[in-house]
C-alpha positions in Angstrom: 13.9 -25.6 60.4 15.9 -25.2 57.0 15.0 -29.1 56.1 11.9 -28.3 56.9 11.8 -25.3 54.5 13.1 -27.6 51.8 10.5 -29.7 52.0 7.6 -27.3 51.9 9.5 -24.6 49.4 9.4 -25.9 45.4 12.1 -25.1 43.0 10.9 -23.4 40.3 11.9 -26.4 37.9 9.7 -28.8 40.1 7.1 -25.9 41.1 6.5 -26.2 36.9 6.4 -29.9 36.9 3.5 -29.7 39.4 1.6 -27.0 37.0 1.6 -29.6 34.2 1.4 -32.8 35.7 -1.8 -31.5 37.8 -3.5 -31.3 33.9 -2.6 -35.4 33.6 -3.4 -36.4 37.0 -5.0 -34.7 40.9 -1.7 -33.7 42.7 -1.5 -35.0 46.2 -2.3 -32.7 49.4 1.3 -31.5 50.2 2.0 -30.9 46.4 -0.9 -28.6 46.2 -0.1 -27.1 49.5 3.7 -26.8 47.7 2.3 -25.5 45.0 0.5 -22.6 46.2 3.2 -21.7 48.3 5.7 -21.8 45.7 3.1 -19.5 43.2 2.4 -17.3 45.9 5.6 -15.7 46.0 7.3 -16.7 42.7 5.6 -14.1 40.4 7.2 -16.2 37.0 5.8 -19.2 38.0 2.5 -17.7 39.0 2.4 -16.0 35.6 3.5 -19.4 33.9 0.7 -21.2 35.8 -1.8 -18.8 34.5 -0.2 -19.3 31.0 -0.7 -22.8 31.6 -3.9 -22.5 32.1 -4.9 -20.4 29.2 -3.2 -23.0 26.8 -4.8 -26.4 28.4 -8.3 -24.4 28.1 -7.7 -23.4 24.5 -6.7 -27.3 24.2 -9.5 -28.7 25.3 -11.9 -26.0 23.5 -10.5 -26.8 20.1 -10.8 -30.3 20.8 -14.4 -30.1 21.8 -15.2 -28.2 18.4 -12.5 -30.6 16.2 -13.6 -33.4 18.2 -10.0 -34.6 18.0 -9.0 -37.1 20.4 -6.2 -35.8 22.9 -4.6 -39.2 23.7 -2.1 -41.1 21.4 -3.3 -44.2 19.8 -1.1 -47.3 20.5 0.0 -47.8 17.0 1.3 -43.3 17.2 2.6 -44.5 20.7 4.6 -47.6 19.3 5.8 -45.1 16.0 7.1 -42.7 18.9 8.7 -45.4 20.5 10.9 -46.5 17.0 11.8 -43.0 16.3 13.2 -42.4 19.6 15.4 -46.0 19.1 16.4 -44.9 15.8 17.7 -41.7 17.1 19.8 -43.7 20.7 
C-alpha cells in the first residue's frame, strides 16, 4: 500500500514540474490524475498552480497584442547554446 501511495502521491518539486510542463505539452492520464491529487491537498501548490496560470494567460495576451513570437529562433537557440559552453 505505501509503494502504491508513492506512485499516486507527487512531491511538491515534481507536483510543480507537472504545472509547467502541462503549458509545453498534454500531461499523460496518471500525471493529471497525480496532479489533481497532489493540488487537492497541497494548498502551496494549488495556489502556485493558480499563479501559474495567471502568468501563462498574461503571456499569451501580450503576445497576441505584441504579436511577439513565443518560441526561440535557431540562431537565439544556437547563441544560448555558446553562452552556456562559455560558462562550463
Amino acid at each position: 500500500m505505501k509503494k502504491m501511495m508513492n506512485i499516486i502521491m507527487l512531491s511538491c518539486k515534481k507536483a510543480t514540474e507537472l504545472i509547467e510542463k502541462r503549458w509545453v505539452t498534454k500531461l499523460s492520464p496518471v500525471e493529471k490524475i497525480q496532479l489533481k491529487m497532489h493540488t487537492a491537498v497541497c494548498g502551496q501548490c494549488a495556489t502556485y498552480e493558480k499563479q501559474s496560470e495567471i502568468i501563462e494567460k498574461s503571456l499569451e495576451k501580450i503576445n497576441k497584442q505584441e504579436n511577439v513570437p513565443m518560441k526561440l529562433s535557431s540562431e537565439k537557440k544556437e547563441q544560448i547554446l555558446e553562452a552556456l559552453k562559455k560558462t562550463k
